[in-house]
C-alpha positions in Angstrom: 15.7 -17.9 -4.2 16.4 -15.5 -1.6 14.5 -14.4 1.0 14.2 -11.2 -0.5 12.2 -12.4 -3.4 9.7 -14.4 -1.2 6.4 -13.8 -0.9 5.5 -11.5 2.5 2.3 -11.7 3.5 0.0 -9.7 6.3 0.1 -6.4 7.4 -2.2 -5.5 9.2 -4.1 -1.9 9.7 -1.3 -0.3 12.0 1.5 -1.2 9.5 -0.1 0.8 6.6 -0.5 4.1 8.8 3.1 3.7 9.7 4.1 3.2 6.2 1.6 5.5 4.6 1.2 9.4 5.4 -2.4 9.0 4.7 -5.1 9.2 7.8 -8.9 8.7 7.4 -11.7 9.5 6.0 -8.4 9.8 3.1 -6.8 6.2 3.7 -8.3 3.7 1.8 -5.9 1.2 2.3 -6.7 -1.3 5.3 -4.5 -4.2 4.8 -1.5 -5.6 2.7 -2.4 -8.9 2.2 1.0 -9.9 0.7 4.0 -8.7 -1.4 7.1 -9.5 -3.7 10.2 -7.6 -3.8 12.0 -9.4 -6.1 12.6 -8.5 -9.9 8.5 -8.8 -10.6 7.9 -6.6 -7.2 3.8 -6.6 -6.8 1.7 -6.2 -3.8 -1.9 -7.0 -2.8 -4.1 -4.9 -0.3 -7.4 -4.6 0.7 -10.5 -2.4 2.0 -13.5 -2.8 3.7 -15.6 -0.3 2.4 -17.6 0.4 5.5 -22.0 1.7 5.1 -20.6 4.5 7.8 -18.1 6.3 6.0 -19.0 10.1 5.8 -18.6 10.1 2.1 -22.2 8.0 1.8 -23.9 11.1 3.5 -23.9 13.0 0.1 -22.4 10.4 -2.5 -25.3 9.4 -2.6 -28.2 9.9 0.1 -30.6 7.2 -1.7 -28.2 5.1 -3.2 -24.9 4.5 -1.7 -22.0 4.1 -4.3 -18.2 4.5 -3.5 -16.3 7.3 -5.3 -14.9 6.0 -8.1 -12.0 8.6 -7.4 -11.3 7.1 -3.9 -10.8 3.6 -6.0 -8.4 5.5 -7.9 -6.8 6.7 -5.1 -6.7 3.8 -2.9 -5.1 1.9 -5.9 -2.1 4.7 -6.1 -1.8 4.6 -2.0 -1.4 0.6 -3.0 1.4 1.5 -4.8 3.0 4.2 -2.6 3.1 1.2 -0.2 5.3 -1.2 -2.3 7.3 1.9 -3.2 8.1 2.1 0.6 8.4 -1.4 1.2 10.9 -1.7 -1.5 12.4 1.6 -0.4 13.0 0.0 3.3 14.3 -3.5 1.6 17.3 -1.3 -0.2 17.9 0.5 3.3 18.5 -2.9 4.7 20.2 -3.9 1.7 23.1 -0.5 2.6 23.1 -2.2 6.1 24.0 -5.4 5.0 20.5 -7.4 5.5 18.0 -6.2 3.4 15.3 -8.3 5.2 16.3 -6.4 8.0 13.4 -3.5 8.1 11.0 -6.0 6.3 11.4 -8.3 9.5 10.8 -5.6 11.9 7.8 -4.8 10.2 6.9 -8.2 10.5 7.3 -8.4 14.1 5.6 -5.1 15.0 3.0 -6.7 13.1 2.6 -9.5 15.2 3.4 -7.3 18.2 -0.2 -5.1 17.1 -2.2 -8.7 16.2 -1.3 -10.0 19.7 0.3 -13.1 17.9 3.0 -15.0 19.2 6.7 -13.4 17.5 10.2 -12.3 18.8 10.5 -8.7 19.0 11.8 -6.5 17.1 15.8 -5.8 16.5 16.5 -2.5 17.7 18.7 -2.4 14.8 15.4 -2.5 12.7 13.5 -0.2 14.7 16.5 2.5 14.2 16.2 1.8 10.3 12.0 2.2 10.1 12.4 5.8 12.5 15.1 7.1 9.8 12.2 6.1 7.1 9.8 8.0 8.7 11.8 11.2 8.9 11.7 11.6 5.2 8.7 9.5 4.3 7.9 8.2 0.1 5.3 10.3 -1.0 4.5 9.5 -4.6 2.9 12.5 -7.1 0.6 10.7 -10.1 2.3 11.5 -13.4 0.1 8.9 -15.3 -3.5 8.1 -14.4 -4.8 5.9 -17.1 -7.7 3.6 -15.1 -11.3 2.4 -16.4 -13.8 2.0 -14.2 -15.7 -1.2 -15.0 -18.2 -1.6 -12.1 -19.7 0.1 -9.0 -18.4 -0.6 -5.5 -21.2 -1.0 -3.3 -21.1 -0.4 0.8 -19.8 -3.0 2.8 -17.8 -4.6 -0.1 -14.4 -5.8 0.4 -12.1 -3.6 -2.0 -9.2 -5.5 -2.9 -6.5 -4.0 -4.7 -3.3 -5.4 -6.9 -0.3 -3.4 -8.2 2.4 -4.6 -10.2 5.9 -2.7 -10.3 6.3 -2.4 -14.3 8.7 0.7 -14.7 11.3 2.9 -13.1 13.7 5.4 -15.0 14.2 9.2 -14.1 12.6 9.0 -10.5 9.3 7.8 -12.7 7.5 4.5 -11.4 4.6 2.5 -13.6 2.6 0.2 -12.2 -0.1 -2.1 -13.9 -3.0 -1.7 -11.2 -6.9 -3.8 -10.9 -9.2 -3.2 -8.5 -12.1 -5.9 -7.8 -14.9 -6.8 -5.3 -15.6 -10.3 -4.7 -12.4 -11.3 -7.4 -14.8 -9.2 -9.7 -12.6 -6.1 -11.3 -14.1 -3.2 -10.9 -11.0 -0.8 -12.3 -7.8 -1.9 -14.0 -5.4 0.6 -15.8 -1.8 2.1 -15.2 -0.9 4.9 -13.0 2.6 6.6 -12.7 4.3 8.2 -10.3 7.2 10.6 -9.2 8.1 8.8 -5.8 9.9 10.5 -3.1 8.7 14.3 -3.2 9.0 15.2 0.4 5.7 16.6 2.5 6.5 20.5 3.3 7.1 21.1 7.0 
């Protein structure tokens, strides 16, 4: 096995803004709590749904419930993110080590965390700054999700997303959704990955 295809884990809340083009209230992604990139690429992240999010103000004033529409959002910004992480393992891999962005995430990781880590390779940080000047934004082309059960304030979202399709610039992911290993959406989305943000 190579490292590659090992299971990543922990990235924390500064990694997803630098990966994602998302910024709140409309990020509902907090934390990748591991991925795969090898053939069977998946990817599990997390959300605290916190009581003092502005959407509770009107969604609804005597009984809080989270948009089931930001579930279904938060679950396709799950799988923009292992289309980016994938996306910065194949830049590596036209470098010649494609743990080399993957790495460098790591360490900025640990850098944010304040946990012990080397820093990281310059070489790295020159790979994840060329990513960011063109940055994977996915468009939904499928959206085929059933909502099962409410999400309540101050549960912990967590979200899973498995990489089943990819042919004519068209991804398909499997995708659940659950509260307290609970699933509260599970379905398919699809997505045209790599449409660039207008300047």
């Amino acid at each position: 096995m190579t490292r590659s295809s090992e299971e990543r884990r922990g990235l924390g809340a500064n990694i997803v803004q630098r990966l994602l083009p998302h910024r709140r209230p409309f990020l509902f992604v907090d934390r990748i709590k591991r991925y795969r990139l090898s053939e069977a690429r998946s990817i599990e992240a997390s959300l605290h749904v916190s009581a003092t999010h502005p959407v509770f103000d009107g969604h609804f004033p005597d009984w809080s419930l989270w948009p089931g529409v930001y579930v279904v959002e938060g679950l396709g910004q799950t799988t923009q993110l292992l289309a980016t992480l994938d996306a910065i393992r194949r830049a590596g891999a036209e470098r010649g080590d494609e743990t080399l962005g993957l790495t460098t995430l790591d360490a900025l990781d640990a850098a944010y965390a304040l946990r012990p880590g080397g820093p990281p390779t310059r070489e790295g940080l020159e790979l994840l700054e060329e990513m960011s000047k063109s940055p994977i934004i996915g468009l939904a082309s499928k959206i085929d999700i059933r909502l099962v059960d409410p999400v309540l304030p101050g549960s912990r979202l967590d979200y899973r997303a498995e990489w089943t399709l990819e042919r004519d610039g068209v991804l398909g992911f499997e995708v659940e959704a659950s509260v307290g290993g609970k699933p509260v959406a599970r379905g398919e989305l699809g997505a045209s990955i790599n449409t660039q943000i207008p300047r």
